[in-house]
Each structure stands twice: as structure tokens, then as C-alpha cells.
C-alpha positions in Angstrom: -12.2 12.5 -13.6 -12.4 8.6 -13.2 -9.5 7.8 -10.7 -9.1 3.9 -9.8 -8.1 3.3 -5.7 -6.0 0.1 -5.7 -6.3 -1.3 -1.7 -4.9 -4.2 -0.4 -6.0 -6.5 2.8 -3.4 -7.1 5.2 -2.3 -9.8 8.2 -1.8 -7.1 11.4 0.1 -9.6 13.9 -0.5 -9.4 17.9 2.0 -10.2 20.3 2.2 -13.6 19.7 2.7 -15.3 16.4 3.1 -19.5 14.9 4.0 -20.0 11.8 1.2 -22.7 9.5 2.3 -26.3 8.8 3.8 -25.6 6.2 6.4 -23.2 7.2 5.8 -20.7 4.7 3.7 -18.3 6.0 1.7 -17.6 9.6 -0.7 -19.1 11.2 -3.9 -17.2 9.9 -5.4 -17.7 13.3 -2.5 -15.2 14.7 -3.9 -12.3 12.5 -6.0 -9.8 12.3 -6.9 -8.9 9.2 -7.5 -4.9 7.7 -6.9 -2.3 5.5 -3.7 -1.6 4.5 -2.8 1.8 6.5 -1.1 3.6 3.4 -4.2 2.7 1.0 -6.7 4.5 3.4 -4.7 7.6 2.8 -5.0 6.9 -1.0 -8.5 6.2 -0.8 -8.6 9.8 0.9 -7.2 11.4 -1.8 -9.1 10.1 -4.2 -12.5 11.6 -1.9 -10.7 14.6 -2.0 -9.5 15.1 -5.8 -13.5 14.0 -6.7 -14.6 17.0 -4.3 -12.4 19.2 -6.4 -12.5 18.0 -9.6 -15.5 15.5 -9.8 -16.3 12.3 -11.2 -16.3 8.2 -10.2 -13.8 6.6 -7.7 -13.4 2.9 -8.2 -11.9 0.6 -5.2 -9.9 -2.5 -6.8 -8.3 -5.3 -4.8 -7.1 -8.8 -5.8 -8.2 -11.6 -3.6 -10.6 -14.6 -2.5 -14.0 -13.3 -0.8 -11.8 -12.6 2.3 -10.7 -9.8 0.7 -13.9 -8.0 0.3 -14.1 -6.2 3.7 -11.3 -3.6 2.3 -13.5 -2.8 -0.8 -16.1 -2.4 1.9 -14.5 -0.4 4.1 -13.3 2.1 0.6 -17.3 2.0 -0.3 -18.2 2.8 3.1 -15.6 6.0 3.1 -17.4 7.2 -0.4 -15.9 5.3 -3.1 -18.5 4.6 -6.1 -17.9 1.3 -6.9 -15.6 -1.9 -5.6 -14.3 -4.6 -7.7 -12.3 -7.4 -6.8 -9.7 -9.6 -9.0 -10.2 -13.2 -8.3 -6.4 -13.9 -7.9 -4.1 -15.2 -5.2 -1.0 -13.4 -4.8 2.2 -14.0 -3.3 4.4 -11.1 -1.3 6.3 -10.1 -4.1 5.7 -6.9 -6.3 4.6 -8.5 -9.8 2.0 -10.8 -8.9 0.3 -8.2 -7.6 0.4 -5.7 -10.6 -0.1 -8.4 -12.6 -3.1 -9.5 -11.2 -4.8 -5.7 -10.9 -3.1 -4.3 -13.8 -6.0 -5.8 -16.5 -8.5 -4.4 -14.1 -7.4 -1.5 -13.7 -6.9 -1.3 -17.5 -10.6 -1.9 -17.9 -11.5 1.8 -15.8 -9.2 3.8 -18.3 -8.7 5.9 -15.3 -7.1 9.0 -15.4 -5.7 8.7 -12.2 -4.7 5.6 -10.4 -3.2 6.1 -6.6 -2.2 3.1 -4.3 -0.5 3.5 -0.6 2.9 3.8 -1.0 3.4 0.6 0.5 1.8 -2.7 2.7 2.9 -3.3 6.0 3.3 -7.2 5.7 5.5 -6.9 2.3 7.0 -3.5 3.1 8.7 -3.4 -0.7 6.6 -0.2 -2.0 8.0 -1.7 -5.4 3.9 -2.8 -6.8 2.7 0.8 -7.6 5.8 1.5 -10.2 5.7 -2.0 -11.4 1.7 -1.5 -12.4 2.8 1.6 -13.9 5.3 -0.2 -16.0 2.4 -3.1 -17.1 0.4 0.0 -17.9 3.1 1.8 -19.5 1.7 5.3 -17.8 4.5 7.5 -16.1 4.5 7.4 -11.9 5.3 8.7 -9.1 6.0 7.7 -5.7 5.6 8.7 -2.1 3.9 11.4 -3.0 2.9 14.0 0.0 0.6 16.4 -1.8 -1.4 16.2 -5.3 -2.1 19.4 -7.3 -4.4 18.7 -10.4 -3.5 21.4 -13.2 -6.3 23.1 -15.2 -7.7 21.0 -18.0 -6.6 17.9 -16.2 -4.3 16.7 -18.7 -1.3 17.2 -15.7 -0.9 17.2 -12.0 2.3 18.8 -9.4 2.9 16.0 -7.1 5.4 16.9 -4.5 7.5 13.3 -3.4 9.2 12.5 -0.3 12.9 11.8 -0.3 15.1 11.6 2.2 16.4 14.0 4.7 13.5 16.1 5.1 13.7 17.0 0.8 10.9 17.2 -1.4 10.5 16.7 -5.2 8.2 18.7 -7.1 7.2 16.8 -10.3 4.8 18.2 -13.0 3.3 14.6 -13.9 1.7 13.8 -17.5 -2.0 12.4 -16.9 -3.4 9.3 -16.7 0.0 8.4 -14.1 0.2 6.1 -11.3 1.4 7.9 -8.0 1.5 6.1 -4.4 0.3 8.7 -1.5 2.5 9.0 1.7 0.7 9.2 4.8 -0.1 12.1 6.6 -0.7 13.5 2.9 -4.2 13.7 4.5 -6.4 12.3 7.3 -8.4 10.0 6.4 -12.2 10.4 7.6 -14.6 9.1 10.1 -16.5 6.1 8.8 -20.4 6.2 10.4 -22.5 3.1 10.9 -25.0 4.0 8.6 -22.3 4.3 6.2 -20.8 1.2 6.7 -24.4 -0.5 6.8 -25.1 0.7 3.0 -21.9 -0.6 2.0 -22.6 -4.3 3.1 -25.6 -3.9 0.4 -23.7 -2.4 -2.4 -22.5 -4.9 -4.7 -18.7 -5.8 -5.6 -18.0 -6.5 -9.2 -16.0 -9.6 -9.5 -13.2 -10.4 -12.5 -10.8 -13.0 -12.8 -7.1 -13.0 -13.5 -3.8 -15.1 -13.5 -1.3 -13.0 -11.7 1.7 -15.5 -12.8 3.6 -14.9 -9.5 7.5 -14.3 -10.3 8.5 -15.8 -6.9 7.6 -18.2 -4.3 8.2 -18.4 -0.4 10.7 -21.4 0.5 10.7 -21.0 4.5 9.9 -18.6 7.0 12.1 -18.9 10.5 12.1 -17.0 13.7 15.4 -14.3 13.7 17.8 -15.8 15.9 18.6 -14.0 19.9 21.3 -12.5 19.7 23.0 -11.5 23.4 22.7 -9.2 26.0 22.6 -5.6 25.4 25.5 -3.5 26.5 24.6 -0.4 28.3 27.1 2.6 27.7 27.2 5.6 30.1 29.3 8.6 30.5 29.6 11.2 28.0 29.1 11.4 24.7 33.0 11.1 24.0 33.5 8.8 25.9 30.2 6.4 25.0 31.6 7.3 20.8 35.0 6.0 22.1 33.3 2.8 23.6 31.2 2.3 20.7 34.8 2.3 18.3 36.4 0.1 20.9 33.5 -2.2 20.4 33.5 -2.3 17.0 36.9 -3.0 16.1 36.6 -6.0 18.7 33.5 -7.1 17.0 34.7 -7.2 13.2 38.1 -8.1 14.0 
């Protein structure tokens, strides 16, 4: 089974931030950069569907050189190869996909799993728009994947809300984003990480042809003070109506 990993590298902010001159994004010294959280549960899965089913694992990101320590980090874990889309992306969800989607194209994988979402975009929308560039079927938020004898077919079992689960019997090759705590994603030694500083990472260009661009970024404004309620719960519900009638009046 040849199952593509699509990872992305993201800005983790501290407790303070700035935005850059511009105004358009944050100060790059204010973050710490990593793997998205969501794509090291994918990159889990895919370790565990190769244990079960076998084959090559391929790690794809978009991005300048800075990107690279996510693909090492994926090779370090156990994926077999790493390749990176020479592309700068905006936040949105088709600049992405577009920029991955002839890569990934390239792997004819039979599987392709991405995190179900980043945490500095937060849309989850990229997965099911590469799936639509691809024109393979997809599923999303997926908690648990069950390949099917034969390997033309998979059970996936999405999260939806309140607690409910879909079971889906998905046609193969499919794009499916991985929840976390569909796994948990393994210790990384130093020897492994070592031997992936001296693997190579395959390098392709692409024009992502971003859909959208970022006009200004601002600070939310303060609101007031909080109001603190006490009694019981009828009478903080009574409070709560009394305060929102005044509010919206």
C-alpha cells in the first residue's frame, strides 16, 4: 500500500505576541515553530496501516527550507521518504491543496491522510478540498481506520457531534483527515532523529495560486468586566435572562 502523509509546519505562539510591519501576519520572532499536532496523529496512522498492510509512507509538505524540520521529524517517526513543494501558501484552504495536490498526484497513493486540521488556520476545509483537486472520495475526522481485504475499501468511523459516530465503507484511493486520539503517536529516539538529518528530502516546485489574501490583522478589542453570578441555578438562569434582554434591547 503506498499511502502519502500530508504535514504541515506551524507558528505555536507564547504568551506574548507583535504583529510584523506589515500588519498582516505575526512577528516570526514571537513563534515557535512545529509540527502541526493533528498531522502527527496522521503520520501515526500511516506507521500503523504499513505494520498491517505493508508498503512506502511518503511525508509531503509545501514550503521554503523552513519547512523541512516537519518532514524530518515524519522521517524520524518511520516515514520512507519526505518531499517538499516549493510553494508559499497563504491561510486559506486552496492554496494549500493546490500547491500539494500535483505532488501528491505524482505518489498515486492509495491512501492519502492529513490531520484533520492546523492550529494557526483552524478551517479543517484543505483535506476535502485536495480530495476535490484529486477527484478521490473523503472523509473527515476520522477516529478509527479499518482497511478491508483486498484493499480496494476501508470502514472509517467519523466524529460528529454529540458524542455520534459515522461508520463509512470508503472506496480506495480516498483522502480521510485522522482525529486525534485516533492513536498515540510514538516516542521519537535520538538516533532516530540523527538518521533523519542525513536522509534526503525530494524537492518539487508548484504555483499554489492562492484564492485569498490577508488585508489586516488587529488585536480583539477588551471588552468589560466580568459579572459574577451566585445563588442557585434558578436564580443565576433568571439573572442570566434579565441580563440578556438588557443587553440586546
Amino acid at each position: 500500500m503506498r499511502i502519502v502523509v500530508c504535514v504541515k509546519q506551524v507558528g505555536v505562539l507564547g504568551d506574548e505576541a507583535a504583529f510584523a510591519a506589515a500588519g498582516t501576519s505575526v512577528d516570526p520572532d514571537y513563534l515557535d515553530l512545529a509540527l502541526n499536532e493533528w498531522d502527527s496523529y496522521a503520520i501515526e496512522e500511516a506507521l500503523r496501516l504499513r505494520e498491517e498492510a505493508g508498503g512506502e509512507i511518503t511525508a509531503i509538505t509545501c514550503g521554503d527550507e523552513e519547512a523541512e524540520p516537519v518532514l524530518r521529524r515524519a522521517l524520524a517517526m518511520g516515514v520512507d521518504r519526505a518531499v517538499r513543494v516549493e510553494a508559499v501558501v497563504d491561510a486559506d484552504a486552496l492554496g494549500p491543496a493546490r500547491a500539494l495536490a500535483e505532488a501528491v498526484r505524482a505518489e498515486r497513493p492509495d491512501l492519502v491522510l492529513c490531520g484533520a486540521q492546523s492550529s494557526d488556520a483552524s478551517h479543517g476545509a484543505t483535506p476535502s478540498a485536495l480530495a476535490g483537486l484529486l477527484d478521490l472520495p473523503a472523509a473527515a475526522v476520522v477516529r478509527r481506520i479499518e482497511l478491508q481485504p483486498g484493499g480496494a475499501t476501508a470502514i472509517v468511523h467519523r466524529e460528529l457531534e454529540g458524542g455520534a459516530v459515522d461508520v463509512v465503507e470508503l472506496d480506495l484511493p480516498a483522502v480521510v483527515s485522522v482525529q486525534t486520539g485516533i492513536n498515540e503517536p510514538r516516542y521519537v529516539t535520538l538516533r532516530a532523529i540523527r538518521q533523519a538529518d542525513e536522509q534526503d528530502v525530494e524537492v518539487m516546485a508548484a504555483d499554489p495560486a492562492s484564492s485569498t489574501a490577508v488585508r489586516g490583522m488587529h488585536l480583539p478589542e477588551r471588552g468589560g468586566s466580568a459579572t459574577m453570578l451566585e445563588g442557585g441555578s434558578a436564580d443565576i438562569a433568571q439573572r442570566i435572562a434579565e441580563l440578556v434582554r438588557e443587553r440586546t434591547a
